[in-house]
N, C-alpha and C positions, 0 to 999 in steps of 0.2 A: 453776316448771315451764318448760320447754325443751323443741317440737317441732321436731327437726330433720328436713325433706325437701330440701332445697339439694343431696346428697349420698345418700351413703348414711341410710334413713331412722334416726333415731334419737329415746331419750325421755329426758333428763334432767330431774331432782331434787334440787333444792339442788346445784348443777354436779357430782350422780356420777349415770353411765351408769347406766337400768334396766333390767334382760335381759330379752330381747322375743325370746327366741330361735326361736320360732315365726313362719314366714313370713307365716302368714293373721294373726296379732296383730299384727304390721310394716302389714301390708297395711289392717287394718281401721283402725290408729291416724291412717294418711294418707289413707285415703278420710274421716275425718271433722275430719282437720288440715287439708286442703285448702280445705273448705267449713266455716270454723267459726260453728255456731248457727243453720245449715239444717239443719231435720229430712230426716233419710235413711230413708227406709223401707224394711221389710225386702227388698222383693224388689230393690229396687234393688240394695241392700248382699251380696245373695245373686250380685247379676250380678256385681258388680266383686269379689266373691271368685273364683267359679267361671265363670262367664262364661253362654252362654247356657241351656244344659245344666245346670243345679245339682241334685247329688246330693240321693236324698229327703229324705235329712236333711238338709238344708241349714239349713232354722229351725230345727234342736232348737239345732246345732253352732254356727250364729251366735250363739243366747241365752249360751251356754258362755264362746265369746270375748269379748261383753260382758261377761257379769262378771266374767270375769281380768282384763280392760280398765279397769273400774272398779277394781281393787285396785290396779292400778299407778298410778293418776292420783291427784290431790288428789280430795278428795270434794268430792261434787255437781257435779263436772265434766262429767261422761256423765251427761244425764237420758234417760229416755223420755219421749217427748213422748205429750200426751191424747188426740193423736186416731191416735195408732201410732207407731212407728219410734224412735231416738233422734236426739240432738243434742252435739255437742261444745262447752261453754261456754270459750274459749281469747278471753283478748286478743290484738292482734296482736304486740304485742312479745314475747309468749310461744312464738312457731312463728320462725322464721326466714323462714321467706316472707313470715310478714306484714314481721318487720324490712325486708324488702327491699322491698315494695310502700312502706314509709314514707319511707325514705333516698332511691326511685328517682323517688317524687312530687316530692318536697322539691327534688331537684337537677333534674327537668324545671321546674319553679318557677322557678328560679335561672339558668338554663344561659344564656336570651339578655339577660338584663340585666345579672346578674353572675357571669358564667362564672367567676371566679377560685375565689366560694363554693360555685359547685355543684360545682366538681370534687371535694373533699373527699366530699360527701354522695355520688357519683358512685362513688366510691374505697370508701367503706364498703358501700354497697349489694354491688359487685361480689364484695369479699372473701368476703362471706358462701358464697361458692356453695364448696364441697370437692370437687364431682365431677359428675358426671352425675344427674340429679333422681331422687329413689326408688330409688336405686343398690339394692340389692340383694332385691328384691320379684319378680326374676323377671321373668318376658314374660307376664302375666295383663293381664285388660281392663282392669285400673286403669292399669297403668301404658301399655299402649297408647293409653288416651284421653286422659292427663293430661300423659305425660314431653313429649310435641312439643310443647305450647303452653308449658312450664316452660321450655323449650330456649329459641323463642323469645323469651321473655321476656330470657331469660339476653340472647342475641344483640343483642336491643335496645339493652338495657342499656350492653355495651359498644360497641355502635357510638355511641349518642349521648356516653361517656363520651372515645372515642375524636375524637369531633367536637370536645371542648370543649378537647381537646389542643391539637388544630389554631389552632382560633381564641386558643388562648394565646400561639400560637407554638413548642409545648411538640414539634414532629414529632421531633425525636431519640432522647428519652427512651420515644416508645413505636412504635418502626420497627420492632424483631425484636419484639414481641410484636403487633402489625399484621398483619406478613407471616406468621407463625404463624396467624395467628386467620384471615387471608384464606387461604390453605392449605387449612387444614382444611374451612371452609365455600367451599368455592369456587365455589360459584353465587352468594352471595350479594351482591349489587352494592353495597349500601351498603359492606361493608368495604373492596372493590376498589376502589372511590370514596376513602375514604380514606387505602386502601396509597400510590393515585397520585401524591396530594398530597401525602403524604407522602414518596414519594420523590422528587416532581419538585422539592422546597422544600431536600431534603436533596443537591441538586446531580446525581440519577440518572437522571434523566430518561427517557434511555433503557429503566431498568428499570419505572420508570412505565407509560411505552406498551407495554411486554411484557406485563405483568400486565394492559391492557386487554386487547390482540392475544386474551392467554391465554384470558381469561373469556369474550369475544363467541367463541372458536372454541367453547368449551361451551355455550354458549346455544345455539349455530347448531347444533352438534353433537347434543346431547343434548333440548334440547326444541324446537328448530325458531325461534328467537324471535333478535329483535336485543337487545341492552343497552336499556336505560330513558334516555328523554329526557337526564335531568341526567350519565349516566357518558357518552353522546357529546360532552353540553357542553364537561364536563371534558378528556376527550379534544384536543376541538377548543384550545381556549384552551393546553394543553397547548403543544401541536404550533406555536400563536403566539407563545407564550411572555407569555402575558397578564400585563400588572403584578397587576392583583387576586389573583394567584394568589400572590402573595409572603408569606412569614409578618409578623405582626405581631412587634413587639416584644415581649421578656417581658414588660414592664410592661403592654402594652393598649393604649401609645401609639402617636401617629404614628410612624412613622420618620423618623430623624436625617438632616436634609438635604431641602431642598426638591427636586424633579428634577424637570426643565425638561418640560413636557409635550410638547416636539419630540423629547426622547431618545427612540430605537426600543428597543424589548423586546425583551429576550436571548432570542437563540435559544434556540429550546424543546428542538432535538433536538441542543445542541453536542455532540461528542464530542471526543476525546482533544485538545490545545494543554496541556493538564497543566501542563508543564513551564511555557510560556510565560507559562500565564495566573499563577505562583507569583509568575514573574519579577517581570512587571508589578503584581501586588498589592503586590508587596515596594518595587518602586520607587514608588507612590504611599503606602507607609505612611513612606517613608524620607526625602520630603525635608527640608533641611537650614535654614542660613540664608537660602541663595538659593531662587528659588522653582523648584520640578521640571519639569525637561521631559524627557517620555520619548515618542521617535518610534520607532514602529512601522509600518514600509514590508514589501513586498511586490508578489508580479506581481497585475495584475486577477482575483477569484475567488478567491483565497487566503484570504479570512475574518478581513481587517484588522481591518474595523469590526466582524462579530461578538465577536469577540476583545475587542475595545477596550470595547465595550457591554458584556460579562461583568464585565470584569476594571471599568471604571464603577459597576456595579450592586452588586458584590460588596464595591466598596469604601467604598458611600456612608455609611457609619455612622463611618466617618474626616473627611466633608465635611457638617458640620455646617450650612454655611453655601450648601451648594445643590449638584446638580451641574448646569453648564450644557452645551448642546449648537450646535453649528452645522454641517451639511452644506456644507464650501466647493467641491462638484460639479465638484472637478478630474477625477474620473472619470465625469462622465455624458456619456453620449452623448448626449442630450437635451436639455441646456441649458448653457448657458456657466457659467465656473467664479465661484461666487460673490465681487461685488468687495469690498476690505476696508472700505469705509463699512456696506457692507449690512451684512454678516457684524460689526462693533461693531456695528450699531444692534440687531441679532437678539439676540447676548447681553446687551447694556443693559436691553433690555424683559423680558432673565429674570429681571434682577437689580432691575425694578420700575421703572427710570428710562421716563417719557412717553417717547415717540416724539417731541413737539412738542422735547423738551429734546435731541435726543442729535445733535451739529453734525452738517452738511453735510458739511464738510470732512474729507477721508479721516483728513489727521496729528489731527487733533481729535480726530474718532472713537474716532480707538483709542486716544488719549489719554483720554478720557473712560473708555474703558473698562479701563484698568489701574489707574487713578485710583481706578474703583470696585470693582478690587479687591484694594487692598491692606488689609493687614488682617482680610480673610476665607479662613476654607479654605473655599474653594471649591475645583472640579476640573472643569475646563475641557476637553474633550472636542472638538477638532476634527478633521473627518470628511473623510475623502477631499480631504488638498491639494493642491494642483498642485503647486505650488513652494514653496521657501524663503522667498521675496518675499510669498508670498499670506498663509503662517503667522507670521512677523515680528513685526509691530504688534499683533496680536493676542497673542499671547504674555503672561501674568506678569510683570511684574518685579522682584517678592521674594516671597519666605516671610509665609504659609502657604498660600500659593494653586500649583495643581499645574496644567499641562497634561497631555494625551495628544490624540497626534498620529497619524492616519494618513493614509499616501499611497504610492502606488504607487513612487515615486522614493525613496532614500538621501536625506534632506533633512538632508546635511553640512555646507551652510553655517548653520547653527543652532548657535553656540555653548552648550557646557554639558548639551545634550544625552545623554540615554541611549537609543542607537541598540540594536533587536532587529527580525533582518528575521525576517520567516515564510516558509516555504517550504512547498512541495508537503506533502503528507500521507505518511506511510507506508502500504507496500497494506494493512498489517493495520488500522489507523484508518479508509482507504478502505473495507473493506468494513464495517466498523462501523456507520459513518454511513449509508453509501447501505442497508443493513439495517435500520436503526432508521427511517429515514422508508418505506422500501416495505415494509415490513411480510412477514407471511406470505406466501408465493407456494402456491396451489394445487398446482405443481407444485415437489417440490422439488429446488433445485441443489447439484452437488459446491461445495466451498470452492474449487477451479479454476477455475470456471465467475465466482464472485464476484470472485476474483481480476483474471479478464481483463477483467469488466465494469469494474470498478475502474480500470484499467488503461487501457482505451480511452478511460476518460473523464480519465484523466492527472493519475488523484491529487489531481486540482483540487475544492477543497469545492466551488464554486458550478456546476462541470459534474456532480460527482455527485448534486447535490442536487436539478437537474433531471433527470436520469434518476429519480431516486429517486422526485420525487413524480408521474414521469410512469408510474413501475411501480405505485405506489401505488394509481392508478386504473385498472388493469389487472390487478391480482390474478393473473387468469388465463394471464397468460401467460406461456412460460417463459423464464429468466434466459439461456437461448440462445440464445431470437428475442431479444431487445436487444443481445447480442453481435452477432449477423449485423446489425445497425440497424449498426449504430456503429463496425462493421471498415471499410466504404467511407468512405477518406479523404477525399474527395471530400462527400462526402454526410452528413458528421458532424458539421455546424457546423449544418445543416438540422433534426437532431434534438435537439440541444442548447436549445432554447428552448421555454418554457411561455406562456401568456399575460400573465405578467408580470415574465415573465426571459428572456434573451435572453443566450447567452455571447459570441455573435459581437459584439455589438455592445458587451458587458462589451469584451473583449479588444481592441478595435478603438480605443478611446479614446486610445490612447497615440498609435498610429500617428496619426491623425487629427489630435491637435496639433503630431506633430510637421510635417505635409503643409502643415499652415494657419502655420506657424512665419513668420516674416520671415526666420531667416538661411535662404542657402540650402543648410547644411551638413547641418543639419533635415530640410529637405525633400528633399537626395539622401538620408539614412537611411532617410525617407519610402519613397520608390522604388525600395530596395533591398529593401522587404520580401517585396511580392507576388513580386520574382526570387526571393528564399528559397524559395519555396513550389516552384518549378519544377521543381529536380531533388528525386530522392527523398530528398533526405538532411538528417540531425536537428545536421548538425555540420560547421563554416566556420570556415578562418582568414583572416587579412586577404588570402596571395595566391590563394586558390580563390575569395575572394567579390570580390576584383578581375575575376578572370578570368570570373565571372560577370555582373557588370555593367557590365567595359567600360572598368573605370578604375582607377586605379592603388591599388595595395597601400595605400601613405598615407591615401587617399581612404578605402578598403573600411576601416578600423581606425577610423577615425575615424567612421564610419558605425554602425558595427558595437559600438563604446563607447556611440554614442548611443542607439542599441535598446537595450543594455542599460540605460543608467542612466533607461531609461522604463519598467523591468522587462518589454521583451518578448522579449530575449535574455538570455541568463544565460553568464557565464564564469566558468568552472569554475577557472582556469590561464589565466594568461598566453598571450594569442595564440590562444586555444581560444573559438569563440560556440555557444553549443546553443540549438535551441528547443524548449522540451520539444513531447508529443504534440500539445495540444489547438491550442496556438499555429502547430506546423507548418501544421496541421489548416486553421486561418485564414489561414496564408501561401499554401497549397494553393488553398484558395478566390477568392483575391485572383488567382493564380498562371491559375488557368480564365478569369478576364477579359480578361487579357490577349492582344493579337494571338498568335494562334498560332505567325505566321512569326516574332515576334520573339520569341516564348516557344523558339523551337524554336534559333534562332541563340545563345542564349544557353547553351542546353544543350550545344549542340556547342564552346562556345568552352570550357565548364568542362570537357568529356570531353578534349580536345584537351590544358586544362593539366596534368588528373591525367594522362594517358598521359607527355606529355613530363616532369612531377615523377618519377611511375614507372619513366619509363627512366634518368633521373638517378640516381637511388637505387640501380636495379639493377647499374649500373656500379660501383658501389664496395662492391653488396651480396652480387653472386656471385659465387661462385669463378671466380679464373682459368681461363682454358681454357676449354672449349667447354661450357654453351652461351653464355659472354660475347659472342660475334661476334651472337647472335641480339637481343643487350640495345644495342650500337652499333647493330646495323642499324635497330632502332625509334627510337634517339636521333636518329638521321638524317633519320626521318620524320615525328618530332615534335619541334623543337627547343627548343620551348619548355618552361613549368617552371620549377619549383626549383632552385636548386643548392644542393650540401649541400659540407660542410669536410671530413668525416670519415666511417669506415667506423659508425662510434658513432649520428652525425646521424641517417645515412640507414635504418637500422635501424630508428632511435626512430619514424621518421616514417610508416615503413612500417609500424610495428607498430600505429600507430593510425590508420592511413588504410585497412587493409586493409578493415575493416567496410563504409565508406564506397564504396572501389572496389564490392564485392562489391553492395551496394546501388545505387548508378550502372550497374552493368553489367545486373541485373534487369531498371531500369527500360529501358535502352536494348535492352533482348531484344521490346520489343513490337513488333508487327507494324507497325505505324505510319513507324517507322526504320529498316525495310526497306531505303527508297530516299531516295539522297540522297548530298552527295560531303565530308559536314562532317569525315571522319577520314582526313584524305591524301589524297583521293578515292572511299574508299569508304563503306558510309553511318554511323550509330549505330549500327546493330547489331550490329557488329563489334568495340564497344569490349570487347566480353568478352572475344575472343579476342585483340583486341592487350594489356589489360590482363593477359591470361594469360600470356602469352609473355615481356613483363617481370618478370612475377614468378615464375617458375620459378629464377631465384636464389634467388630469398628463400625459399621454402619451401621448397626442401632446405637450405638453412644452418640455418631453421627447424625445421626439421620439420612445417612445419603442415598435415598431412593433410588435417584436416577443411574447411580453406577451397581450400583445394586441387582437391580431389573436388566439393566445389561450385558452384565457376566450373568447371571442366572439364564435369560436368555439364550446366550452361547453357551453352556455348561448345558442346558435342556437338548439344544439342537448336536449338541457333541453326539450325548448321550443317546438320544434315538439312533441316529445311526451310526453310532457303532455296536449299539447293542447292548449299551450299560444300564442296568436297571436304577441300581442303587444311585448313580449320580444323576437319573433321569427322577427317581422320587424325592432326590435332596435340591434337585433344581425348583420344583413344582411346589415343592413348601418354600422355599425362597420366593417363587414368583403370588403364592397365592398370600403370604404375609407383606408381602408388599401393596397387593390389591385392599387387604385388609387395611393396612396404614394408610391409605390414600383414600380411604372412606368406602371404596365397594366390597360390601361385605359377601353380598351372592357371586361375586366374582373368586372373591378368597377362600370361601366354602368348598367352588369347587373345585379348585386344583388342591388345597390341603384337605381333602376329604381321600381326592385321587393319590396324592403322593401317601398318607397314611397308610393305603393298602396294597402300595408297591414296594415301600417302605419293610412293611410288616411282612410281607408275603420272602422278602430276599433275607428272611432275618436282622437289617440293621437297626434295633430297638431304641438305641439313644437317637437317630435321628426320628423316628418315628413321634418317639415321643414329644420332640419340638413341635410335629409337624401339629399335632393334637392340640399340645397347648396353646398356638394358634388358630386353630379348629374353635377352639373352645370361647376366645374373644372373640371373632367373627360371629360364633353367633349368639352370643349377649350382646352385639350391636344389634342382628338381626332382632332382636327381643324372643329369639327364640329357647327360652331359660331352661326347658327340659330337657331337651335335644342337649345343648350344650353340659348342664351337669351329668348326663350318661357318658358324652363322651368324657370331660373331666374326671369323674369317677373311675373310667376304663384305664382311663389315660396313669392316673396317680396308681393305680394297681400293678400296673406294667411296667413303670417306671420303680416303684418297691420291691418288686420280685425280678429286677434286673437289678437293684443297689444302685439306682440313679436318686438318690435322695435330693442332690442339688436342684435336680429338677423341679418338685414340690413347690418351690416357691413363686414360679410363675405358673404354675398350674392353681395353684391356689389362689392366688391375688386373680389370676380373668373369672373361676370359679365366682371368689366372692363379691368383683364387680360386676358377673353378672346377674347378682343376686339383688344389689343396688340397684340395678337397671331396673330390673324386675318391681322395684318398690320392698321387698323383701329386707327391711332393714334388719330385723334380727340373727337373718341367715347370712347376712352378708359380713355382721357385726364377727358373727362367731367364727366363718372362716379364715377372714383379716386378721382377728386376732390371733387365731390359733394358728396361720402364719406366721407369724411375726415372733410368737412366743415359741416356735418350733426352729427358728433359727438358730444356729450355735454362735453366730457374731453377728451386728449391724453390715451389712454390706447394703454397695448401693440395689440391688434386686428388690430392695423393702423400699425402694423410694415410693414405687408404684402400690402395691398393698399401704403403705399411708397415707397415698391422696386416697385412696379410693375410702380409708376412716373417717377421713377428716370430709367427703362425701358424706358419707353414711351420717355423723354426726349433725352437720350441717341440716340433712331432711328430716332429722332429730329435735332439731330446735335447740342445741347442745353450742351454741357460739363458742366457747370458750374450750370447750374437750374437740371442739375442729380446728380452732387455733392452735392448740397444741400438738395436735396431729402434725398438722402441716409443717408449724416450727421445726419440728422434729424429724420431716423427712428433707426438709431446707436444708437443714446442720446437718445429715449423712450425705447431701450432694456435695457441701464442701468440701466436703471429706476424700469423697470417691466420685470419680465421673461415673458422671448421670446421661442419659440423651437430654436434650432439649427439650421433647416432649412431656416427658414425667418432671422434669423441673418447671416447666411453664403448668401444668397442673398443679403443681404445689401453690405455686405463688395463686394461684387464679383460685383455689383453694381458699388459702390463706385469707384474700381481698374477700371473697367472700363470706368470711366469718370474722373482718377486723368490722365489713359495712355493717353486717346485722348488729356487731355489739355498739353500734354510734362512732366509729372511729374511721372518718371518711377520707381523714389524708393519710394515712395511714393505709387505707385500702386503696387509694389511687395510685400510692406510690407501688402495691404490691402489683395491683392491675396492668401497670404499664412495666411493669419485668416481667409481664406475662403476655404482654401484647410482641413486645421487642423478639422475643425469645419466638414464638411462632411466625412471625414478620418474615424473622432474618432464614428461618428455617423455609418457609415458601418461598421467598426470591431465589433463595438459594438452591433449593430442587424444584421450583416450578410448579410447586405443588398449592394445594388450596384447602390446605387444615385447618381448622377451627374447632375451639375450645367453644360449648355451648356457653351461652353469657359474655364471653368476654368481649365481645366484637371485635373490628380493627380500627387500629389508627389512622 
C-alpha cells in the first residue's frame, strides 16, 4: 500500500491507482495518513470534513465513508478504536510523507559530519514531493490547518539540502533552481541567504547584494522588520569580500595553494575589467620555460591591486606551492616605499624561512629568495612599485614560478615582461559600480543624473567608490544633491575622502616623489603641476605649458613626459598632455595655494600666448581681404605664439585649440580680471573678445556656428557690464551674422543694424563696416533690395574714405546677389563683374561673387557662360580655402547648368559634392542649411 499526500492526494495498491473519486474519501484517507495510529474521533473527523457547521448527518455519512474506506485499503487497516472513533494502522514507508520524515532525518544526521552522504538522502527526500501537499481536496479545514506546515516542511528541506551544496562547493549546479525557489518564497531569508553565496562564489556579486537590497526593501515594506542577524552578516562580509566566504573544493579539501595571510581579499563589489581580468588569468596560466612576469600599471585609483588580487585569487588552484604577497608602498602617502631587504625577508617568512636565517644584506636577500623559489609554482604578487629598481631582485628567475606586478609607472625597463595598462572605466561600468555599492536610493534618479555622478567623479573606481559608500549611508538623499557636492571644482577633492580613503592624497603620491626627487628635472615637473591647475583647462602642449610656467618649450616637454610616465598626465598623441577630471580637480586645489599675484601672472602669460598662437593661425587661416587687416592688427599686438608652415598646420591647430580658447576665455570673463593691463594693456577680461576677432577667419572658412555664437555670447555679456561699447557692437555683428547664416534674416537685421550704430557712434570704422556688409545679405534674403543697396552704398563709401578697399569685395558680391534675388539680372550682372574685375588677384573672397554669376547666368538661359563661372570659382577654392558654404554653391551651381545642357551624370556627380558638403556641415553645427534645389540625401 501507498499513501500519497506529497502532491496531489492519492492511494496505491500493488503500484495500480485506487479510484477515490469522491473528494470527502480523498479528504478522509489524509486526515488519517497524516496522523497514523492516532485515534480520531468522530467529531473531530466531522470538523476536518465540514468544518465548524457540520450537517445533521454528518455521523450517519461519516460511518458511510469509513466503510468504502475500509474496502479500498488492505484489511484490518482502519480499526475502531474501544473507546470511540478510528485509527489508521500505515507504516511509514507506506505514506510518502512518512518516506520523507525518514530520508530528511537520516540526511540532517549526516549533513555536518559528512555532507557528501547526506546529500543523496537530501536528493531523495526532496524528489518525493510532485506538487503542492493535499493538491486536490479543495480549501476545507483539513487542508487549511495541515497544507502550511507540509509547505514548510517542504521549504526546510530544500534550504538545508541547498546548504549542503554550498558547503560542497556544489554553488553552480544549483543557482537557477535557488534563484527560482528564492523568487517564489521571497520573504524567506534562509533561501536569500543562500542565493547570495551562491552568487557572490559564482563571480556575481553584484547580483548578490541585489537580491539582499531586494528582500530587506520587503521586509521593510511589507512587515515593518529588518533582515535577521546572519543575512546582515552575510551582507557585510559580502561587501569585504571575506576569504571564509570562498567555496571549498569539490573534494572537501583545503584549497590548492597556501596564501600568504598578508594577501588582501578581493573586492566584494568588483565590477566590469572582464576583458583585463581574461587577459591576466591567461598570462599566469601561460608561462613558459622562463619564469612569467606580467606588469600591470595605471594612474593612482584605477583598481591595479584590485584587479591583480582577483585575477591572484582566481588563479591560485594553478599555484599549488603558495601564493605570496608584498605591499612595496610605492604609492602611499603615508609611509616610504618598501626597501628590497624588507620586501625579501617579508616573502621568505611566507615561504617559512626564520627571520633569524634571511641575510642583511640587500643582493643576499633577494638572492635568498629566488633561490627559494625555484622549483615552486608559486605566484608572486607585488603590490604598488615605485620603480623598475624596487621590483628587480625580487623578481623569478625561471619557470614555474610567476610574478604580477603593479605600479602606477610603465615599469619598461623589466625585461620579458607582459605590459597591460588599465585605464579609466567606462561611464556605463561607472555607474555600475557606484550602484552596486550605494544601493537603493529613496528617491529615485534618471540614468542622466548617474551618468553625471559618474562623470564628476572621472570614471576613477577609487573616486566612485567613495562617493558610493558615502551615498550608501545616506540613503536618503538624492543622486542630485551629490551632483551639486561634486560640480564645484574647487571643493571636490574635499568630498572625495572617507575615513579611510582619501583621493587627494591617493593622487598626490606621484607628485610628491617627484618634489622630494634629487634631479632637478623632477622636481621642476613637481612645480609645473599645481600651474596646471590655474587656468581652466584639461589639455597642454609643450609651448602653452612653456608659456605657463615661464620656461622654455624643451623644458615644459620634458616636464610634461615626466607627469605622465608617473601616470598623472596622460598623452593621447604626440605633443598632446590631458589631465583627466579628478586629477585637474587636484591640480586646481594645489593651484588655490598658490600666491594669487603669481597665480594671476601666470594666467595672463598663457592668455597673451594663445592670442599671439591665435593671430598666427589666423593669418594663414582667413580669407584674404577684409577682415584679414583686423587678424595683422591683433598680431601686432601680440607678437608672440606659434608659428605655423602651412594653411593645413594652422587649421589642425585651431581646430583643436578652439575648446581650449572657448574655456580660457569663460574663465577670464570673471569679475575678478576686470582690472589689470596683462593683454596689451587691457585687463583678462577681454581675452574673449580679442580671441573673437582672431577667429572670425576661421569660423567662416569653418562654418562653426555653434562656437561662434558662444564666445560672441560671452564677449556681448563681457562687454555690457563692464562698459565696453566697441566689443559690445563687435559682439552684436557676430551674433546678428550668425542669425543671418542660420536662415533668420529679421533676427540678423536686428542686432547688425544695432551693432552698426554703436560701432559707428565709438569711431571703430573697419568693424562697422563688417557689420554693414552683413546688414546688406540679411536683407536681400529678406527681398528687401532697396533698403539693402542704401545701406550697401553707405557702406562702400565709408569703407573708401577710411582705405578699407579690401572690404569692397564682400560688400559688392551681397550688393549684386541681392540684385539676383531681386530678378534684376542686369544689375546684378554688372556689380559681380565689376567685382571681380576690381580685384588686384584671385583670392578665395571671389569664390562667392562667382556663384552668384554663374546664378545670374543660369536665370539667363546662358548654360554654358554658368558653367564656366562655376569652374572657375571651383579651381580658386583649390587653391585657397573656401568655407563649405560657398563651395557647396559652386558645385550646386555647376549641377545646375551641366543638367540644363543634357549632361546628367555629370550633374549628379556635382549635386551630391553639394549635398555631402552641406550634410557634413548641419551634423556638424546642428544646423539646418539648405541650398534652394538641391535637397538632401
Amino acid at each position: 500500500m501507498d499513501i500519497r499526500l506529497l502532491g496531489p492526494v492519492e492511494l496505491r495498491r500493488e503500484d495500480r491507482p485506487v479510484d477515490l473519486r469522491a473528494p470527502m474519501l480523498r479528504t478522509l484517507l489524509a486526515a488519517f495518513a497524516l496522523r497514523p495510529g492516532q485515534v480520531h474521533g468522530v467529531a473531530g473527523l466531522c470538523h476536518q470534513l465540514w468544518g465548524a457547521l457540520p450537517p445533521p448527518s454528518a455521523r450517519a455519512t461519516l460511518r458511510t465513508y469509513v466503510m468504502r474506506l475500509r474496502r479500498l485499503l488492505p484489511a484490518d487497516r482502519l480499526r475502531t478504536a474501544p473507546a470511540g472513533g478510528y485509527l489508521l494502522h500505515v507504516r511509514p514507508e507506506e505514506t510518502d510523507l512518512g518516506r520523507f520524515r525518514t530520508q530528511l532525518a537520516r540526511a540532517r544526521a549526516l549533513a555536518k559530519a559528512r555532507p557528501e552522504e547526506a546529500l543523496p538522502a537530501y536528493e531523495a527526500a526532496c524528489q518525493l514531493w510532485r506538487g503542492e501537499p493535499l493538491a486536490g481536496l479543495g480549501d476545507g479545514p483539513l487542508v487549511a490547518a495541515e497544507a502550511p506546515g507540509l509547505a514548510k516542511l517542504r521549504l526546510d528541506a530544500q534550504e538545508e539540502r541547498f546548504a549542503v551544496h554550498l558547503a560542497l562547493g556544489r554553488h553552480t549546479e544549483i543557482l537557477d533552481e535557488l534563484a527560482a525557489a528564492a523568487r517564489a518564497h521571497h520573504l524567506r531569508e534562509g533561501l536569500t541567504q543562500h542565493l547570495m553565496l551562491a552568487l557572490h562564489r559564482a563571480g556575481r556579486t553584484s547580483e548578490a547584494l541585489d537580491a539582499y537590497r531586494s528582500l530587506r526593501r520587503r521586509l521593510v515594506d511589507d512587515l515593518g522588520i529588518e533582515p535577521g542577524y546572519q543575512l546582515r552578516a552575510l551582507e557585510r562580509a559580502i561587501l569585504r569580500a571575506d576569504p571564509a566566504l570562498l567555496a571549498p573544493r569539490p573534494g572537501g579539501g583545503a584549497r590548492a595553494g597556501a596564501i600568504a595571510p598578508a594577501l588582501p581579499a578581493a573586492v566584494g563589489t568588483f565590477v566590469a575589467r572582464g576583458q583585463e581580468l581574461a587577459l591576466l588569468r591567461e598570462w599566469l596560466a601561460s608561462s613558459g620555460a622562463a619564469a612569467g612576469i606580467c606588469l600591470l600599471d595605471g594612474p593612482g585609483g584605477v583598481g591595479k591591486s584590485a584587479l591583480a588580487v582577483l585575477a591572484a585569487r582566481e588563479s591560485a588552484a594553478r599555484f599549488p606551492d603558495g601564493l605570496l604577497y608584498a605591499d612595496l608602498r610605492g604609492a602611499d602617502p603615508g609611509d616610504a616605499p618598501l626597501d628590497v631587504a624588507a620586501a625579501a625577508q617579508l616573502l621568505l617568512a611566507q615561504l617559512g624561512v626564520p627571520m633569524r636565517e634571511v641575510p642583511q644584506d640587500v643582493d643576499e636577500a633577494a638572492a635568498r629568495f629566488r633561490e627559494h623559489l625555484r622549483g615552486r609554482r608559486c605566484l608572486v604578487l607585488l603590490d604598488n612599485a615605485r620603480d623598475a629598481a624596487q621590483v628587480r631582485p625580487l623578481l623569478p628567475d625561471e619557470a614555474p614560478a610567476v610574478a604580477l606586478v603593479t605600479s602606477r609607472m610603465a615599469l619598461t625597463g623589466l625585461a620579458g615582461g607582459r605590459h597591460l595598462h588599465l585605464g579609466l572605466l567606462d561611464r556605463a561600468d561607472s555607474v555600475r559600480l557606484i550602484r552596486t555599492i550605494a544601493g537603493p536610493r529613496t528617491a529615485p534618479a534618471t540614468p542622466a543624473h548617474w551618468a553625471e555622478l559618474a562623470g564628476l567623479c572621472g570614471d576613477l573606481p577609487l573616486a566612485l567608490r567613495i562617493v558610493a559608500a558615502r551615498m550608501a549611508a545616506r540613503p536618503s538623499w538624492d543622486v542630485a544633491e551629490w551632483i551639486a557636492l561634486l560640480r564645484d571644482e574647487r571643493g571636490r577633492m574635499d568630498q572625495l575622502r572617507t575615513a579611510d580613503l582619501d583621493l587627494r592624497a591617493g593622487l598626490m603620491v606621484g607628485i610628491d616623489r617627484l618634489a622630494e626627487s634629487a634631479d632637478p628635472a623632477d622636481r621642476r615637473a613637481a612645480a609645473l603641476f599645481p600651474l596646471l591647475g590655474v587656468p581652466a583647462l584639461h589639455t597642454y602642449q609643450p609651448a602653452s605649458a612653456a608659456a605657463l610656467a615661464g620656461c622654455t618649450p624643451a623644458e615644459a616637454e620634458d616636464s610634461l613626459a615626466r607627469l605622465t610616465d608617473a601616470r598623472i598626465a596622460d598623452s593621447p598623441r604626440s605633443g598632446v598632455y590631458v589631465l583627466h577630471d579628478l586629477l585637474r580637480a587636484a591640480a586646481r586645489w594645489q593651484a588655490d595655494r598658490l600666491p594669487p599675484e603669481h597665480a594671476r601672472d601666470r594666467l595672463g602669460a598663457l592668455a597673451r600666448w594663445y592670442l599671439g598662437t591665435l593671430y598666427q593661425a589666423g593669418t594663414l587661416a582667413s580669407p584674404p581681404g577684409w577682415p584679414s587687416s583686423r587678424v595683422r592688427q591683433g598680431s601686432a599686438r601680440f607678437p608672440g605664439g606659434d608659428d605655423f608652415t602651412d594653411t593645413g598646420a594652422a587649421l589642425a591647430w585651431l581646430d583643436a585649440a578652439v575648446p581650449q580658447v572657448l574655456a580660457l576665455a569663460e574663465q577670464c570673463a570673471a569679475p575678478e580680471y576686470r582690472a589689470g593691463t596683462e593683454l596689451a594693456g587691457r585687463p583678462l577680461s577681454t581675452f574673449g573678445s580679442a580671441a573673437a576677432r582672431a577667429l572670425t577667419g576661421y569660423f567662416g572658412l569653418r562654418m562653426n556656428v555653434r562656437d561662434l555664437r558662444r564666445l560672441a555670447a560671452l564677449v556681448l555679456r563681457v562687454a555690457e557690464r563692464d562698459g565696453d561699447a566697441a566689443a559690445r557692437g563687435f559682439a552684436l555683428g557676430q551674433l546678428g551674422k550668425v542669425l543671418g547664416q542660420s536662415g533668420d534674416a529679421a533676427g540678423g537685421m536686428s542686432l547688425l543694424s544695432e551693432s552698426w550704430e554703436v560701432l559707428t557712434s565709438v569711431g571703430d570704422v573697419g568693424e562697422a563696416v563688417v557689420s554693414a556688409c552683413n546688414l546688406v545679405a540679411c536683407l536681400g534674403l529678406a527681398r528687401r533690395r532697396d533698403e539693402a543697396i542704401r545701406v550697401g552704398e553707405r557702406a562702400l563709401a565709408v569703407a573708401e574714405a577710411a582705405g578699407l578697399t579690401e572690404a569692397t569685395i564682400m560688400i559688392g558680391n551681397n550688393m549684386g546677389y541681392t540684385h539676383y534675388l531681386a530678378g534684376d539680372l542686369v544689375s546684378a550682372r554688372r556689380v559681380l563683374i565689376s567685382v571681380c574685375a576690381d580685384a588686384s588677384e584671385p583670392t578665395a573672397e571671389l569664390s562667392g561673387p562667382l556663384a552668384s554669376l554663374a546664378a545670374c547666368e543660369l536665370a539667363a538661359g546662358d548654360h554654358a557662360e554658368a558653367a564656366r563661372w562655376a569652374r572657375t570659382g571651383l579651381a580658386l577654392a583649390d587653391r585657397h580655402p573656401v568655407d563649405p558654404v560657398s563651395r557647396a554653391e559652386l558645385h550646386h551651381e555647376l549641377a545646375r547648368a551641366l543638367r540644363a545642357a543634357g549632361d546628367e551624370r555629370a550633374a549628379q556627380a556635382a549635386s551630391a559634392a553639394a549635398r555631402q558638403l552641406v550634410d557634413e556641415l548641419n551634423q556638424r553645427e546642428n544646423l539646418h542649411l539648405r541650398i534652394p534645389g538641391l535637397g538632401s540625401g
